[in-house]
Structures are given as C-alpha cells and as structure tokens.
N, C-alpha and C positions, 0 to 999 in steps of 0.2 A: 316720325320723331315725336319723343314725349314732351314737351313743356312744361315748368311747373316754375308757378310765380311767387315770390315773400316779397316785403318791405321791409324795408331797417333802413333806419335813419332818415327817412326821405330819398332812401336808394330803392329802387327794384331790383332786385336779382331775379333772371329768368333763369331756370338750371332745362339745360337743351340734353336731352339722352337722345341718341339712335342715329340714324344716317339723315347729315343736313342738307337737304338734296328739293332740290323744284318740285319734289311731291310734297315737301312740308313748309312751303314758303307761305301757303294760306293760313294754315294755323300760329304759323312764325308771326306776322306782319300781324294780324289779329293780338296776338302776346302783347307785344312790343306797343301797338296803337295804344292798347287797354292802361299800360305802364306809362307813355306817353300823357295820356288823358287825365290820370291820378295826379299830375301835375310833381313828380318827380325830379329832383335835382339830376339826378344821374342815373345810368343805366349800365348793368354789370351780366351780362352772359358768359356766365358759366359754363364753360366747354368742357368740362372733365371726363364727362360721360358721350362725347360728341366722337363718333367713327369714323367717319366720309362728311367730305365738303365738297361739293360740286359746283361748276361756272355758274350755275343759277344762285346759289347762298353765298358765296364770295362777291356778286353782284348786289346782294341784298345785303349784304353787312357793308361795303361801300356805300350804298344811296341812304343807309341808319347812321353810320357815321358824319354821312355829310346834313341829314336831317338835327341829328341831334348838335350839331357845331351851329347850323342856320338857329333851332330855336336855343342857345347859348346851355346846353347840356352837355354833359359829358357820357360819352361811353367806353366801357372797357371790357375786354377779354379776361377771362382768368383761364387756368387750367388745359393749355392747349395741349394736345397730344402732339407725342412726335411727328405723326404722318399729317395731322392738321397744320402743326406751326411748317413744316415743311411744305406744302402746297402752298402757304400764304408767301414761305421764303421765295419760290420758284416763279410765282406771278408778280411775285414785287409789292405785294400789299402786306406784308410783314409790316415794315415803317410807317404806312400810312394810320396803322391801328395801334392802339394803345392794348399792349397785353401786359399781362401778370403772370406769373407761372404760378399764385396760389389764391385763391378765394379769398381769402382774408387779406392779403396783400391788398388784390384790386379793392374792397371796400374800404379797408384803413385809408387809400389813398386820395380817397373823397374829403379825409378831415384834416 
C-alpha cells in the first residue's frame, strides 16, 4: 500500500492507495506514529483509493481509534468504497468509526 502524508490546519491527512492488508500495517502504524508525533489535532485517512481491508487493518484502525480518543484526538475515514464500507458494515465496526463519504467533508468537520 502507498501512503502519502499533508497537513492542513493542524490535520494530517494520510491518503492510503492499494490493498490494506497485514503486509502494509508496518508502514501504516509508521504513517500514523509520524502524524501522531507532529502533535496534530486530528487525523483523517483518506480511503478513496483503498481496494481490500483485511482482519489485520480493521484491527489496526480499531486500536487508532481507540489510541486517538485515549490521547483526546479525533480520527476520521473519508472516502470509503462500497466493498470497504461494506466489510466495516458486516463486522459491526461501521458505528464505532467516524466516516465521511467525502475528503472535504471529513476536514471541514474538524472546524
């Protein structure tokens, strides 16, 4: 999976492209710490470009959400695809995440 990181506004937007899968959770959690450490209000992955979600990265976007709520952050989803928001719908963790269906959405909703 590609990652690629901005800032705006004291957001980080991660933009995740390719299959999100336990072979890219190293370079995931690496992303995410680095945006964590900039000392960031909030934190916004961009799915748009995202194919496949596997038990391993539905596991890792759970213990981010729950890290980013422990250190008083917010995180949000934008841009899920059908078959992504659908796996999330199917294991039940649809409501536990904050999504967006558009990029701009989820930043606007930081202000």
């Amino acid at each position: 999976m590609k990652i690629e990181s901005q800032k705006q506004n004291g957001i980080v937007i991660l933009q995740l492209q390719g299959e999100f899968t336990v072979e890219s959770l190293k370079s995931f959690e690496e992303a995410v710490s680095n945006a964590l450490v900039a000392g960031t209000e909030g934190l916004v992955l961009d799915m748009t470009r995202v194919i496949l979600l596997d038990s391993a990265s539905l596991e890792q976007l759970v213990e981010l959400s729950e890290r980013c709520r422990e250190q008083t952050r917010q995180l949000k989803l934008a841009g899920l695809d059908e078959n992504c928001r659908k796996i999330l719908e199917i294991t039940r963790l649809l409501p536990q995440l904050d999504t967006y269906s558009e990029l701009t959405e989820a930043v606007k909703s930081f202000v």
